[in-house]
C-alpha positions in Angstrom: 19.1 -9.3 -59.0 20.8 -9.1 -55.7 18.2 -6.7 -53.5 21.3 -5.5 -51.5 23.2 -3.2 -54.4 22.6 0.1 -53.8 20.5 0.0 -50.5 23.3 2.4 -48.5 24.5 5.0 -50.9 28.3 6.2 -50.1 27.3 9.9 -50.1 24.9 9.4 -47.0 27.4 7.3 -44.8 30.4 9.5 -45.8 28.6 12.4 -44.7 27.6 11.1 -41.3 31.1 9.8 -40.9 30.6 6.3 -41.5 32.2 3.8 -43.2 29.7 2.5 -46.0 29.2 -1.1 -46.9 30.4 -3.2 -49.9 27.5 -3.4 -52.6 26.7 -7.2 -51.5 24.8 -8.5 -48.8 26.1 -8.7 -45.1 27.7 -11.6 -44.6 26.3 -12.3 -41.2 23.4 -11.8 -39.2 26.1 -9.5 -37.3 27.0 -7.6 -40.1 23.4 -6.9 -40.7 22.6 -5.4 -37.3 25.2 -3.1 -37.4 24.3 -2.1 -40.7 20.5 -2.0 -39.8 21.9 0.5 -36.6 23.7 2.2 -39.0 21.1 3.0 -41.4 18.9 4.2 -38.2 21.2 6.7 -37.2 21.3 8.5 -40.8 17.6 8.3 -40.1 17.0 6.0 -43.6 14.6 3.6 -41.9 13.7 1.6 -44.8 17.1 0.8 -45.5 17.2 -0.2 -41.3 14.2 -2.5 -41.7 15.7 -4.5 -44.9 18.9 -5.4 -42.9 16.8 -5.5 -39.6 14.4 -8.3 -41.3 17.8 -9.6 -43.2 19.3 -10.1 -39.7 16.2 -12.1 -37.6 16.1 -14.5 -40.7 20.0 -15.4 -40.7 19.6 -15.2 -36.8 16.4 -17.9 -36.9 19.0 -20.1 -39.3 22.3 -20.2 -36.9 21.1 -19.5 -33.8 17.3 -20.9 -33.9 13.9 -19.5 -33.5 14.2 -18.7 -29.7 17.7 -17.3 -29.3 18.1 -14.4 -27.8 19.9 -12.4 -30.6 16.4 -13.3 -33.0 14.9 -11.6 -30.1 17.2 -8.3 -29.6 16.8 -8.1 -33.4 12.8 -8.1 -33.7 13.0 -5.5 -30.8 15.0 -3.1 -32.6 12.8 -4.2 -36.1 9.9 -3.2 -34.0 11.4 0.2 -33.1 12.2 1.2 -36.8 8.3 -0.2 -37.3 6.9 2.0 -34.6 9.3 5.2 -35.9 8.0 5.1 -38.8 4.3 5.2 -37.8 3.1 1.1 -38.7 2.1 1.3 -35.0 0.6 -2.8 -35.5 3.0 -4.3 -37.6 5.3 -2.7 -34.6 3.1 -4.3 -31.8 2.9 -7.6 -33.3 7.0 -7.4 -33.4 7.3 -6.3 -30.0 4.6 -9.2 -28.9 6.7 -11.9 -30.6 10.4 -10.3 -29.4 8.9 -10.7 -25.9 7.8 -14.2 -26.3 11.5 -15.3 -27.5 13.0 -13.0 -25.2 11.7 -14.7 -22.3 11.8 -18.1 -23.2 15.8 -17.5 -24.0 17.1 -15.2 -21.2 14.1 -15.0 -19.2 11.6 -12.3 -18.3 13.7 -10.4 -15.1 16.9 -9.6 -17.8 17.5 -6.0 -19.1 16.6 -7.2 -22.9 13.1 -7.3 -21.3 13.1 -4.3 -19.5 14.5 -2.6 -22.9 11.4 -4.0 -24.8 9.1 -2.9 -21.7 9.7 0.5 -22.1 9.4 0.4 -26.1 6.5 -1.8 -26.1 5.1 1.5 -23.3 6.2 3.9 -25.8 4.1 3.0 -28.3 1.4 2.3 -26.5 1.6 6.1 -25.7 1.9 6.7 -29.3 -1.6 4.7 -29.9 -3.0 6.7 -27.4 -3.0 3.7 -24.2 -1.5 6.3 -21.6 -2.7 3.4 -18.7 -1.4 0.4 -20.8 2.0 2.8 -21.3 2.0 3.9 -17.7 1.9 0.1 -16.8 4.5 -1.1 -18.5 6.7 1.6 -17.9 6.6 0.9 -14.4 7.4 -2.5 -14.9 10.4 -1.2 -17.2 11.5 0.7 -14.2 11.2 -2.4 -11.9 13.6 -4.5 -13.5 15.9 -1.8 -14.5 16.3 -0.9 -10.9 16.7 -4.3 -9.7 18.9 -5.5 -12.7 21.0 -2.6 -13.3 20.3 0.1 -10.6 18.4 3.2 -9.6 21.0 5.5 -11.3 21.7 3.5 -14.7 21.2 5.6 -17.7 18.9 2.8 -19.1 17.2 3.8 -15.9 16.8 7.6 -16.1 15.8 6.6 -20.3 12.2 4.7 -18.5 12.1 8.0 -15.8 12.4 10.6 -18.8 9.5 8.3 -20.7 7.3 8.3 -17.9 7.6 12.1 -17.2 6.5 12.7 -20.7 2.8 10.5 -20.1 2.5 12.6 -16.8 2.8 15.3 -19.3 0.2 13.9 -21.5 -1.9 14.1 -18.8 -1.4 17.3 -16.7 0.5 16.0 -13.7 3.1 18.1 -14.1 4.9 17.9 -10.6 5.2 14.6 -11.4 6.4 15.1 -15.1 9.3 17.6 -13.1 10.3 15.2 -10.4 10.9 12.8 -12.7 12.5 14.6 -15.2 15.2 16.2 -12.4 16.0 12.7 -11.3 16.6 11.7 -15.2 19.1 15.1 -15.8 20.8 14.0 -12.7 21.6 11.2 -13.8 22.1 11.4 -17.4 24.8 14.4 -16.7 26.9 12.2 -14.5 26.9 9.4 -17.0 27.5 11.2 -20.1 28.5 15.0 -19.0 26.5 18.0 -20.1 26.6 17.9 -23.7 24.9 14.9 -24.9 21.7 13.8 -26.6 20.1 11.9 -24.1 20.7 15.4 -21.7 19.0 17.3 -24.2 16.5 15.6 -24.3 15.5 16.2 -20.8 16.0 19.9 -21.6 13.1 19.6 -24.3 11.1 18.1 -21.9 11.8 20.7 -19.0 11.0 23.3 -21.9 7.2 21.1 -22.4 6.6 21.5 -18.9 7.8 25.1 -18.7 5.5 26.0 -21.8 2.4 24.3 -20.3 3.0 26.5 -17.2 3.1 29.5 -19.1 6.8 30.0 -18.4 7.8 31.1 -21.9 11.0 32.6 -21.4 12.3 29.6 -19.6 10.6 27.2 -22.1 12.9 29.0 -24.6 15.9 28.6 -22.8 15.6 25.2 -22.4 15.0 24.7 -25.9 17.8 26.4 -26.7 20.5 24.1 -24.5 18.9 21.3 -26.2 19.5 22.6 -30.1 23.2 23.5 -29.4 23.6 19.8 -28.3 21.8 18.1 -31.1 23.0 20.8 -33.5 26.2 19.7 -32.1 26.1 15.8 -31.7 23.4 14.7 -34.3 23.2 17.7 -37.1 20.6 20.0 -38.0 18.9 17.7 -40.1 18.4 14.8 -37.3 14.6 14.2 -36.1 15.0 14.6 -32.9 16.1 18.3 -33.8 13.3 18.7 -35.4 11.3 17.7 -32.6 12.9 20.5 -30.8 12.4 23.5 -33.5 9.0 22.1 -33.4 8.8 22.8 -29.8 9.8 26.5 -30.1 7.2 27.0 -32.6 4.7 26.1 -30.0 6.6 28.2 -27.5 5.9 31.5 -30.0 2.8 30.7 -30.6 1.3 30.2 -27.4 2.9 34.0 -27.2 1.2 35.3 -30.5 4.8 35.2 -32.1 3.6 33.8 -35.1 5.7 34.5 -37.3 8.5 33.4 -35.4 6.2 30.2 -34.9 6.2 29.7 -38.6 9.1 29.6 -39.0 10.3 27.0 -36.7 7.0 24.7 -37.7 8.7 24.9 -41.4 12.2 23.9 -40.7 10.6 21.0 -38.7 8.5 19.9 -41.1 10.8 20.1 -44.0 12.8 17.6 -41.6 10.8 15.3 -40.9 9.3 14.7 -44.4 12.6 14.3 -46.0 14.0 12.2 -43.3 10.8 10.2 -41.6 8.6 10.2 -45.4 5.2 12.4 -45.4 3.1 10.2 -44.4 4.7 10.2 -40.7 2.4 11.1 -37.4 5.1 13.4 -36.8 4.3 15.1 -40.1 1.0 15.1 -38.6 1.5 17.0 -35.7 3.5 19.6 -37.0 0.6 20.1 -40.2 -1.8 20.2 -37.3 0.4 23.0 -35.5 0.5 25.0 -38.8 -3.2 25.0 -39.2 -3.8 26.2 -35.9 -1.3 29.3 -36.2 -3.1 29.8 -39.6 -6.4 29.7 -37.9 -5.7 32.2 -34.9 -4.5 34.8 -37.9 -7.3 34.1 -39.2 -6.2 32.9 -42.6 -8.8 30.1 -43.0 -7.9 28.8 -46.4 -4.5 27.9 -45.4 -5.2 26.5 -42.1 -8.3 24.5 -43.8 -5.5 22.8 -46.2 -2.9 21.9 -43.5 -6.2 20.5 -41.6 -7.0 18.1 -44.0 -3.7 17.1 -44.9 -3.3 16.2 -41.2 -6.0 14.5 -41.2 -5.3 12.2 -44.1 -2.1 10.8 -42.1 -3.7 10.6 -38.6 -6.8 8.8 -40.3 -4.4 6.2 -42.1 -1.6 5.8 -39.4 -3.2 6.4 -36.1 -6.6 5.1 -37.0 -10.0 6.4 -36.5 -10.6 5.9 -32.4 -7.4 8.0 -31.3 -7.9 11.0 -29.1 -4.9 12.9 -31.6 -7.6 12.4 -34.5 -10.4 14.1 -32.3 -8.7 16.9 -31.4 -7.9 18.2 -35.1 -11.6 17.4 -36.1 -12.5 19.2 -33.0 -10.5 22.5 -34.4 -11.0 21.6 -37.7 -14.9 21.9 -36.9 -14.3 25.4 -34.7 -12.7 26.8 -38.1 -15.7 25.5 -40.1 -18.4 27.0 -38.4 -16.3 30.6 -38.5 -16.6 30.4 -42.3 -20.3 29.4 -41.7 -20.2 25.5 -42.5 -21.8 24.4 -39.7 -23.2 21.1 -41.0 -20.4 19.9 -41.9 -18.6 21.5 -38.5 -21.3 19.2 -36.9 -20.6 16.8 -38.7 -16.8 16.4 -37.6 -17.9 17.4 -34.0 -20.1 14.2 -34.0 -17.0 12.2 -35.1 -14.6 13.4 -32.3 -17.6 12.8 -30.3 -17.8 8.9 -31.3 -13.8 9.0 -30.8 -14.5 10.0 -27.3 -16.8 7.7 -26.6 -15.1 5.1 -27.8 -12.4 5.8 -25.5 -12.6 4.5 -22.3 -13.9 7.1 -19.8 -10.6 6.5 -17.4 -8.2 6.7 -20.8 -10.2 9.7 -22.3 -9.7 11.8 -19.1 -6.0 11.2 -19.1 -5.4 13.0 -22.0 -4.3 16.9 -21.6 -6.1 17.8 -25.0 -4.9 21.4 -24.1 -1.9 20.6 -25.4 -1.1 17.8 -28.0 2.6 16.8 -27.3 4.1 13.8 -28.5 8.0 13.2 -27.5 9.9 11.6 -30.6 12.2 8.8 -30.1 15.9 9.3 -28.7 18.3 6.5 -30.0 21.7 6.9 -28.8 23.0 3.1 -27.4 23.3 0.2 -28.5 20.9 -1.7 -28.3 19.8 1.5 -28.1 16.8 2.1 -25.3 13.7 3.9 -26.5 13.4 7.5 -25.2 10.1 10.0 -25.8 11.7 13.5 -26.4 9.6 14.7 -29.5 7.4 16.8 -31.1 4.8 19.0 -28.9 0.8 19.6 -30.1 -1.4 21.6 -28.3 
């Protein structure tokens, strides 16, 4: 049986105004790329990783097991990898894309400098903010050198960067570098485009973490009407955003409001990224915390442990993400009088903590859990944090 027929349905690709494929395999590594990018953008990873995986092995057969399209292709396989939360199958790609890449086009070309800043980007994801900080500088390096100070691909590593200073509290940092991104991204591309909306949702972070509500909303809001606008309602990276707002109402006591905008992005994010996706995490984890300040325990005890469940399996059990929910999760225990088992989960984010390295550990902002999805717009398309915000 051909494992090809039926992997793109015609519905989804008509819908997103693209022209879908013939039942049969691609009939090039080519073919498969573009079919792999395609499948991205409808946000249908698995379908993205068959043709991604299709595409390295017809790549390794014409072009040989150091060329630089084999490499290009495992880069992009490793971003589908890392999107959809298989953070060490991703690594190991990235690893291996690097090795080819600099044997064929060697290590000062923009290929590397693209797999720099995605290799960085999940390293943020595992919770490495120094490993991530390294590599984005080195990102930055050869961008500027290779391409310029005011390439797009450039402002992509600046934006990426911002968002670890954000991580950690260094917020005029996080600002500085943000400004320089917008500038540049709204000469390249004008005013209404993803990657400038983008920087918008992360102005709106920084806003929010400086109590700045009403200008946190604002700049939520310019980024929606783009996305809305130039990847639909139901794209991930919208979601991100809606998720955002929630924590904007919430850190205001709006929780209603906050409710509502946690739901939309979690109904998002589980049809389009599967429910077993850290982003899925985070917004369970917001849920139970709005639950929890209302004081509706048996709710917020549910989202908890489903939140846990993914973080546990995806993230593993030494990342700082994992010992803040056991930390709230705890704090709700003991207010419905459970406090061995409270102490219990407090001893575990304790041994997370530990386990940490004392310099990592105290780079983490653990007021505020924020993670900043993935932007995809060129192609090959350059990484970009703009997601999903935690407190």
């Amino acid at each position: 049986m051909n494992p090809f027929v039926g992997l793109l349905t015609v519905p989804v690709f008509v819908a997103f105004g693209i022209q879908a494929p013939s039942s049969g395999p691609p009939a090039s590594a080519t073919a498969a790329v573009e079919l792999a990018r395609q499948s991205r953008s409808v946000g249908d990873n698995q379908q993205a990783e068959r043709f991604f995986l299709l595409a390295a092995d017809l790549w390794g057969k014409e072009k040989g097991p150091e060329s630089e399209e084999l490499g290009r292709c495992l880069s992009e396989l490793g971003v589908v990898l890392h999107a959809v939360g298989r953070y060490a199958e991703a690594e190991s790609t990235f690893l291996r894309a690097r090795k080819v890449l600099g044997r064929a086009v060697g290590s000062g070309h923009p290929d590397c400098a693209r797999l720099l800043n995605s290799l960085a980007l999940l390293k943020k994801d595992q919770g490495h903010l120094s490993d991530a900080i390294s590599l984005y500088h080195d990102a930055l390096d050869l961008y500027e050198r290779t391409l310029g100070p005011d390439h797009p691909e450039t402002a992509t590593v600046l934006h990426n960067l911002a968002e670890t200073f954000l991580v950690q509290g260094r917020y005029d940092e996080a600002e500085a570098l943000n400004l320089q991104a917008l500038r540049i991204r709204e000469k390249a591309f004008g005013q209404n485009h993803p990657m400038v909306a983008a920087t918008f949702s992360s102005l709106g972070v920084l806003r929010r973490k400086q109590r700045r509500y009403p200008e946190a909303e604002h700049l939520y809001e310019q980024a929606l009407v783009i996305l809305d606008a130039t990847c639909g309602h139901r794209h991930p990276d919208t979601a991100a955003v809606l998720n955002n707002l929630g924590e904007v109402y919430r850190a205001q006591r709006r929780y209603r409001e906050a409710e509502f905008f946690y739901e939309q992005a979690l109904a998002i994010w589980e049809q389009v990224l599967g429910a077993e996706n850290p982003r899925v995490a985070i917004c369970l984890h917001n849920l139970a915390s709005t639950k929890q300040e209302q004081g509706k325990y048996s709710e917020a005890e549910h989202l908890y442990r489903q939140a846990l469940k993914i973080e546990e399996a995806v993230l593993g059990r030494a990342h700082p993400y994992l010992a803040i929910t056991l930390g709230e999760y705890g704090e709700l225990l003991r207010k419905t009088g459970r406090k061995k088992t409270a102490r219990e989960l407090e001893s575990r984010a304790a041994e997370i903590r530990r386990r940490v390295s004392q310099r990592e550990s105290a780079q983490w902002d653990v007021r505020s859990r924020t993670m900043t999805g993935a932007r995809r717009i060129q192609t090959p398309r350059p990484e970009e944090s703009n997601g999903p915000t935690r407190r």
